[in-house]
N, C-alpha and C positions, 0 to 999 in steps of 0.2 A: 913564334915566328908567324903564325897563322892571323895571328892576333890583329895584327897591321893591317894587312890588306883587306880586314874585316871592317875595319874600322873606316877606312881611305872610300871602302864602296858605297857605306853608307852613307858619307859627307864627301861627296865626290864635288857636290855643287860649293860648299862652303870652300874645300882644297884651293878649289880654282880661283875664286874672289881673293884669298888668301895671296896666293902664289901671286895673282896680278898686282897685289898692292904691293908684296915683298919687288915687284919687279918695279914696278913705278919706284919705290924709293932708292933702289940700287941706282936706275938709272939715271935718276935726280941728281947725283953726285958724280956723273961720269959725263964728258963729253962726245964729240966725234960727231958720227953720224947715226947715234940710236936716240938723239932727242927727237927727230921727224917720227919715228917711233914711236916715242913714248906720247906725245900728240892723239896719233892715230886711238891708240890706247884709251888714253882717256876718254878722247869722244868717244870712243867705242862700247866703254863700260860705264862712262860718269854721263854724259851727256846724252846720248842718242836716245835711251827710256826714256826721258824726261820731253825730250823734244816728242818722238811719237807719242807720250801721252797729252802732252798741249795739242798736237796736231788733233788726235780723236775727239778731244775736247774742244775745238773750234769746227770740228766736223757733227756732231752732235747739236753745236749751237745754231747751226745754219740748216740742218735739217728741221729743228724745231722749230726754225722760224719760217721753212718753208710751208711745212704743218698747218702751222697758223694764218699764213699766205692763204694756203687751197681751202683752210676751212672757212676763210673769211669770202672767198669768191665761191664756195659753195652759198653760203647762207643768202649772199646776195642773189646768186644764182634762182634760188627756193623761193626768195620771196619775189622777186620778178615772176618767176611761174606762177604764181598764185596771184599777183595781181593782173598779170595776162589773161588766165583763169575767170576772175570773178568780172574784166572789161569783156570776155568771149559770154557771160550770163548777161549780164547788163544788154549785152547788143541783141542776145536771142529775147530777152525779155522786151525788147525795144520794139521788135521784129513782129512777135506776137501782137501787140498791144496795135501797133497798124490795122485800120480796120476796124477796130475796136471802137463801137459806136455806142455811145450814150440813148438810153431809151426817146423820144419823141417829148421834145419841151423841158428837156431836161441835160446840165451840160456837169463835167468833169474836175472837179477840184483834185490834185494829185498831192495823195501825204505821203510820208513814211513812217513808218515805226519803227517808235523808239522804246520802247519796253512791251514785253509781252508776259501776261501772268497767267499761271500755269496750275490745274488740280489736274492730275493726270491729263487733262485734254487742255490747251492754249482756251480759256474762257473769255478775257478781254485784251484790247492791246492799246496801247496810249500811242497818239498819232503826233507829228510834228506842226500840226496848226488848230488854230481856235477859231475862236469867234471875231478874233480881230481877219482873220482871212474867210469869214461868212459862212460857217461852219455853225451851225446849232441844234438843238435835241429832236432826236429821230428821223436824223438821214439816213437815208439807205448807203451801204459801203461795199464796195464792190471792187473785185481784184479783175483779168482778165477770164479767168474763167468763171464768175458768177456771183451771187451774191453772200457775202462774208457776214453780216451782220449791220446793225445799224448806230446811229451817235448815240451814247447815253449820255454822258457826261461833258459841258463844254466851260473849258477856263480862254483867257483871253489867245494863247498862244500854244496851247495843248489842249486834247481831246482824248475822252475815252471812247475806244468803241467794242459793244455789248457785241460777241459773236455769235453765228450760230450755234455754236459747240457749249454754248452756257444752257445748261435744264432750263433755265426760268427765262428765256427767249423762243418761246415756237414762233412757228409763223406761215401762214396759211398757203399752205401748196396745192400746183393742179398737175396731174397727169397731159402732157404734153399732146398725147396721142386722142387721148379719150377725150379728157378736158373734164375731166370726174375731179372732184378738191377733198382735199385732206389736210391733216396738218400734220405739219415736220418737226417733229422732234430730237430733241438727245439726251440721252442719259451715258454716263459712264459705263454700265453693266451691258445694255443694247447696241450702242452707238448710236447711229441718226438712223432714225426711222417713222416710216408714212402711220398716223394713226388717224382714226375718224373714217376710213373708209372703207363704206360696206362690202360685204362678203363678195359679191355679187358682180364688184366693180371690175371695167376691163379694163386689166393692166396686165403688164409683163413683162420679163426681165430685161433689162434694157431700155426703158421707157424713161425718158426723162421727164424731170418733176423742177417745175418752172412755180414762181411765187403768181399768185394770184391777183395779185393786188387791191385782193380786199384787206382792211382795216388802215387805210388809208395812209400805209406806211409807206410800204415797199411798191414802186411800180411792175405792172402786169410784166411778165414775161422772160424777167432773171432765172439764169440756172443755178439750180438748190442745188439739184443729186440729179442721181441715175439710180432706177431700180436695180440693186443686185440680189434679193434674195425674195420668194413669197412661200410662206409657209402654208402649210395646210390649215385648212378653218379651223376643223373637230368640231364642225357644229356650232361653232361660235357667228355671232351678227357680226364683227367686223374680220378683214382681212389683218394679216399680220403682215407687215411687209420693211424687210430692211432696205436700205438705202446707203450708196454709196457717194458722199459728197464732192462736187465738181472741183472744190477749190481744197488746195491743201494746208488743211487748218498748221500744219506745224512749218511751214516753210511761206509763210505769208512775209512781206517785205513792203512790196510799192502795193498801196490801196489808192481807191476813188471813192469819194463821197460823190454822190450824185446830189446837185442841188436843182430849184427851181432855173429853169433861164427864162427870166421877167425881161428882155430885150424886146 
């Protein structure tokens, strides 16, 4: 006797599917007023799953697509800031350059660049004008803050230019303050720094170090660097002196070649 109701607890949920289908078919055969009934019934056990599962299933569809909605107005969102961004540089860069005067007889041709090539330091960078726009070997190149290097290489509608940051480019610098000349170098292992000058010479940290304008390249009085660092002699004939460059060789963008102005 025990037996049963052991049985009935375990498939308690099976009993009741059971019993409702045994009762849907009794009633199938019976009229009156237990077909409104057997209605209720059915929707109740055949149909309503089914209906809430379509319902969570058009609920899902429509949250995914809102998903897709705010991630599509985020991305635009992002890239509108970023070109917000890079029109608020352009204009500080615009801002700067005001002001910004060409040496004496001499006037501003504006390039940009378009590839920059790299050994550990940015060495040259290829410009977006040539020689069809009056550009030819051994201009001076000059960003807002100083001078960057000068033409090496000129094709009709591109240009190379040799940077300061390349070893086999020095180029003859004067202590600002003193007016004592050295030359500016670079090497990878050093960085940019003052050589050729003697022990003895007054300089000191913070001194800016302007181009000379001797060897007939670069005009007098562009800024190279700033002194940051003067080592001790030890006895040695020249000064050691590192140097911290004006312009920033890895974030170079809008350059000037400086030309003649023959007007």
């Amino acid at each position: 006797m025990a037996l049963f109701p052991t049985i009935f607890r375990k498939n308690r949920r099976n009993f009741s599917y059971l019993s409702a289908i045994i009762l849907l078919f009794l009633v199938s055969f019976s009229g009156g007023e237990v077909r409104p009934f057997l209605g209720y019934l059915s929707t109740t056990i055949f149909y309503s799953p089914f209906y809430r599962f379509k319902t969570n299933i058009e609920d899902l569809k429509s949250t995914a697509e809102e998903n897709r909605r705010l991630k599509n107005q985020l991305a635009e969102s992002a890239l509108q800031l970023s070109l917000l961004n890079e029109t608020r540089r352009e204009n500080q860069r615009l801002r700067e350059l005001i002001g910004f005067a060409p040496p004496k007889d001499f006037r501003l041709i504006p390039v940009k660049v378009v590839s920059l090539l790299q050994h550990f330091y940015p060495i040259s960078a290829v410009v977006n004008k040539g020689s069809e726009d009056g550009l030819y070997e051994n201009q001076a190149v000059v960003n807002r803050y100083g001078l960057v290097g000068k033409i090496k290489e000129v094709m009709p509608r591109y240009a190379t230019v040799q940077l300061l940051t390349d070893p086999s480019n020095p180029v003859s610098g004067r202590v600002a303050q003193s007016r004592q000349i050295g030359i500016v170098k670079f090497s990878p292992e050093r960085g940019m720094y003052l050589d050729n000058l003697p022990a003895d010479a007054d300089i000191k940290k913070g001194d800016l170090i302007t181009s000379s304008g001797l060897g007939g390249i670069y005009p007098p009085g562009l800024a190279i660097a700033v002194v940051d660092t003067i080592y001790p002699n030890a006895g040695e004939i020249l000064k050691n002196v590192r140097l911290r460059p004006t312009a920033d060789f890895f974030e170079i963008d809008e350059l000037y070649v400086l030309t003649e102005d023959k007007r």
